[in-house]
C-alpha positions as CSV (number, residue, x, y, z in Angstrom):
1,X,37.4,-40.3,8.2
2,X,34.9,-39.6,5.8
3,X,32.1,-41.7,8.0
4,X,33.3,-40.3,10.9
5,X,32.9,-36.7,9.7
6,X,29.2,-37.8,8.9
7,X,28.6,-39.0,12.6
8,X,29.4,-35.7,13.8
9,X,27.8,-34.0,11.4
10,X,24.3,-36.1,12.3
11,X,25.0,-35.5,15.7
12,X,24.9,-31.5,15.7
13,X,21.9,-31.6,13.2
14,X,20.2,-33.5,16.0
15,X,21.3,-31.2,18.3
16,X,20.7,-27.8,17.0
17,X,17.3,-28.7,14.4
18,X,14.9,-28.5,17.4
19,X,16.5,-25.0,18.4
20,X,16.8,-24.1,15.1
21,X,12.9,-25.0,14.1
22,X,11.9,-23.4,17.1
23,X,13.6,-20.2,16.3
24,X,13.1,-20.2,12.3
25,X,10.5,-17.8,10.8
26,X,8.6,-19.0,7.9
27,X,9.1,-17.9,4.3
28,X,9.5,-13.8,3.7
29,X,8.8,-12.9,7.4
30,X,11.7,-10.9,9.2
31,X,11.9,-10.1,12.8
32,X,11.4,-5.6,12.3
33,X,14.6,-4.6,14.9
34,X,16.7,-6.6,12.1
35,X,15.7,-5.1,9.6
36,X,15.2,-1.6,10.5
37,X,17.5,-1.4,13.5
38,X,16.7,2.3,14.3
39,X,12.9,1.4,14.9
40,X,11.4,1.3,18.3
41,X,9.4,-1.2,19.9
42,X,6.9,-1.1,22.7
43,X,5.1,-5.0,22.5
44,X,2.2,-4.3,24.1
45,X,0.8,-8.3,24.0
46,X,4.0,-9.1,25.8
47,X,3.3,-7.5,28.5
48,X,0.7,-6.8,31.1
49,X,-0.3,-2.7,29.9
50,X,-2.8,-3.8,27.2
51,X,-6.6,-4.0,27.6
52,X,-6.5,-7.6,28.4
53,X,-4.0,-7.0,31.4
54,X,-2.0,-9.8,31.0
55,X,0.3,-11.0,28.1
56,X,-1.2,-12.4,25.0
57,X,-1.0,-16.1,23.8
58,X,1.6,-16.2,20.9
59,X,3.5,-13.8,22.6
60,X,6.8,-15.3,23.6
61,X,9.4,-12.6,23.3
62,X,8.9,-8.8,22.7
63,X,9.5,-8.6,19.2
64,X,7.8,-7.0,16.1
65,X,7.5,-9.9,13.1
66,X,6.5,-8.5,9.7
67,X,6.2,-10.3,5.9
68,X,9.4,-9.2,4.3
69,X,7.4,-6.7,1.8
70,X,6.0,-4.5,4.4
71,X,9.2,-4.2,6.3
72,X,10.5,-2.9,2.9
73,X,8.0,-0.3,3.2
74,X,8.1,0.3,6.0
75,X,12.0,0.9,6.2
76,X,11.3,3.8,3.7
77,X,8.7,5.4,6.2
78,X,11.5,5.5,8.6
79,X,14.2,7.3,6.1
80,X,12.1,9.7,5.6
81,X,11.0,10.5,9.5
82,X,14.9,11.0,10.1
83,X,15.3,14.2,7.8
84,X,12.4,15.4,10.4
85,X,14.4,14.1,13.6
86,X,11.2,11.2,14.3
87,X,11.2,7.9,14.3
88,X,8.3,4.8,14.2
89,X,7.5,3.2,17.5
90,X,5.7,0.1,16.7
91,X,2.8,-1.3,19.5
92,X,2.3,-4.4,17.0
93,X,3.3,-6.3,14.1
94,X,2.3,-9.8,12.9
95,X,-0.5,-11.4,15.2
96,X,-0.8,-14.7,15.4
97,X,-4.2,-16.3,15.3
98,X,-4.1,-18.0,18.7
99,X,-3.9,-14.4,19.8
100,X,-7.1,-13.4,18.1
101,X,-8.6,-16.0,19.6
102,X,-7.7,-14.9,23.2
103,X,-8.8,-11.4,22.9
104,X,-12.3,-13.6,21.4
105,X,-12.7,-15.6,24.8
106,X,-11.9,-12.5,26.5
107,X,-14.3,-10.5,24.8
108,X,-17.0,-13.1,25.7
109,X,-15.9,-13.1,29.9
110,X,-18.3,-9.8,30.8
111,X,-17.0,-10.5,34.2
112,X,-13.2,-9.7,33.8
113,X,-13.6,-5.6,33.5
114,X,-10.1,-4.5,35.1
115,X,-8.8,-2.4,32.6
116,X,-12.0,-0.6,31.6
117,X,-11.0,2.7,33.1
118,X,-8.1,2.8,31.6
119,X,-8.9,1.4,27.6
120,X,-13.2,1.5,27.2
121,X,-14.3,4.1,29.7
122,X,-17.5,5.0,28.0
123,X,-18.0,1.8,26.0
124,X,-19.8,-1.1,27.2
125,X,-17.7,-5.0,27.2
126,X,-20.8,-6.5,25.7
127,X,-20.4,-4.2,22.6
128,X,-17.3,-4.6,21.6
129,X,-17.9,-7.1,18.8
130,X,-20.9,-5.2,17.2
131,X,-19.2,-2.1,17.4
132,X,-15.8,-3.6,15.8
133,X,-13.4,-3.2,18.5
134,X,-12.8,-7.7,18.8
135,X,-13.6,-9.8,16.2
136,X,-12.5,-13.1,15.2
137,X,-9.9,-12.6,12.3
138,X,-7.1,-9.7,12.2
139,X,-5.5,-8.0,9.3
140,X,-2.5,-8.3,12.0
141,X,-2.2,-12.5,11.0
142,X,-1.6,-12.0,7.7
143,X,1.6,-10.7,8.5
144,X,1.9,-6.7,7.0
145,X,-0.2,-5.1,8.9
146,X,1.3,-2.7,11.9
147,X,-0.1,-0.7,14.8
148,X,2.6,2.5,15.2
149,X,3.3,5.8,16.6
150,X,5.8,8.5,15.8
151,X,8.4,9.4,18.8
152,X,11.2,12.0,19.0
153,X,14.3,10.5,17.6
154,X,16.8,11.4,20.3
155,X,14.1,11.5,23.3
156,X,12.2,9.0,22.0
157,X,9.2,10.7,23.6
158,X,5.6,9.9,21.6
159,X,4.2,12.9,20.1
160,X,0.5,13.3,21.4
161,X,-2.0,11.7,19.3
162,X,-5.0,12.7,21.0
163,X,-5.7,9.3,22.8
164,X,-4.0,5.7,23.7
165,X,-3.4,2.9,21.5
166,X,-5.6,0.4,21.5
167,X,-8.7,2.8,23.2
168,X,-11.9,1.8,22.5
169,X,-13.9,4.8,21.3
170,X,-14.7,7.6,18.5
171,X,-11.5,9.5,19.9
172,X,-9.4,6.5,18.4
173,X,-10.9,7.8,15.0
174,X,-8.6,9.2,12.6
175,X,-10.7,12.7,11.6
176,X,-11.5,12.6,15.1
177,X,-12.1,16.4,15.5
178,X,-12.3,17.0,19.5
179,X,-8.8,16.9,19.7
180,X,-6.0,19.8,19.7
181,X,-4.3,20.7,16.6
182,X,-1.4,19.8,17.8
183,X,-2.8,16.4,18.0
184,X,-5.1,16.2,14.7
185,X,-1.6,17.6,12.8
186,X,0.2,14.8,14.6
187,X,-2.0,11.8,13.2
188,X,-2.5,13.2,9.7
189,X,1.2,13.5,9.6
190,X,1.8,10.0,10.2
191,X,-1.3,8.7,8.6
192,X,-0.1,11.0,5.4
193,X,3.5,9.4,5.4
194,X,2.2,6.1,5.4
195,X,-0.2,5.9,2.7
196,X,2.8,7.6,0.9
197,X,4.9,4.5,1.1
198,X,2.5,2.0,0.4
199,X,0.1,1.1,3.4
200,X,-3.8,2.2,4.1
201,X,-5.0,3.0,6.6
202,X,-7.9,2.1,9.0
203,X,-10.3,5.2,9.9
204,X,-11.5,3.8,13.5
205,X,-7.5,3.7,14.7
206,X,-5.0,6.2,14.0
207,X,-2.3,3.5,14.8
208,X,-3.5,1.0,12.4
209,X,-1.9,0.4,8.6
210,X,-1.8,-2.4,6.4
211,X,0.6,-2.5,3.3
212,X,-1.4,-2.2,0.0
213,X,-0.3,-5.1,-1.6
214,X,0.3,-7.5,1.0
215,X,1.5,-10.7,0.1
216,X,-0.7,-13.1,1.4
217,X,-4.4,-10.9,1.9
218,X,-6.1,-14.2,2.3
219,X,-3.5,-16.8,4.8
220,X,-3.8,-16.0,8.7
221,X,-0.5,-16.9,10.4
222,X,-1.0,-18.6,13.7
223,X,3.4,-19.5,14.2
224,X,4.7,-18.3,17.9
225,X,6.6,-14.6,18.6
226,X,9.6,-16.4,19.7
């Protein structure tokens, strides 16, 4: 009975471990919606409506990984935004290095220009490394670092921030000042509610936070968005 009992037991460990490995997240990393159910999530490497135009390598599955720590954090950012009937909408969480390294080879192809108009209007493809917007690490593999907006909680409309994710240009600038007030009130609200729980914040994107004491400031994660 006993050996019998192993042999089945063998046989679903065969059976289910590539699954399982496949699915598994390393070490303190938890998929976001889990954790923080009442989030949103708009995956923007997923999908085709980013500045590449096509979905992202890494990017199996719209879904918004983060180290355990910053998901703490960033579960408190969300309690708060309820008293004020607002909610987080995140664009993107952990990044994996393989990623990176796409938006580097696209970055280098001056040829593919398709969703200039939309994303780098005024900026030129062959400046986009000297001027910061592509480079070859991201805060984004280390795992708690997260590109957000704030929506309406029961409309789930985004509140205007003055430009798009992910544009390249000043107006992406935090204390950029050509915007309305409506709009400049907008990001120093969220940019103020987030340092308050623990991230900073990045002064060329109003989107862009990275938990103050990350956990691993030094390790870039290059594991699948399954």
């Amino acid at each position: 009975m006993l050996k019998l009992l192993m042999k089945k037991s063998i046989l679903a460990f065969c059976l289910l471990t590539p699954l399982t490995l496949l699915m598994a997240l390393p070490s303190n990393f938890v998929e976001l919606q889990k954790a923080i159910p009442s989030i949103e999530l708009e995956i923007r490497y997923h999908s085709n409506n980013n500045f590449i135009g096509e979905p992202i390598d890494g990017y199996f599955a719209s879904k918004a990984i983060l180290s355990k720590p910053a998901t703490k954090a960033l579960n408190h950012v969300q309690t708060e935004l309820k008293t004020f009937g607002l909610s987080l909408k995140v664009f993107d969480a952990y990044r994996p290095q393989k990623a990176v390294d796409h938006f580097v080879r696209w970055g280098l192809d001056l040829q593919d220009i398709k969703m200039k108009e939309e994303y780098y209007p005024n900026t030129e493809k062959k400046n986009l490394f000297k001027e910061g917007y592509i480079a070859k690490k991201s805060g984004h593999s280390r795992g708690s670092t997260v590109d957000l907006t704030l929506v309406d909680l029961e409309t789930k409309e985004e509140l205007d921030m003055g430009s798009l994710f992910d544009f390249f240009a000043q107006e992406s600038w935090v204390k950029y000042p050509n915007i309305s007030a409506q709009q400049r009130a907008n990001r120093m609200f969220l940019h103020n509610i987030m340092l308050k729980h623990g991230f900073k914040a990045l002064k060329e994107e109003w989107w862009h936070f990275t938990l103050k004491n990350e956990p691993y400031p030094h390790t870039y994660f290059n594991f699948n968005i399954l």
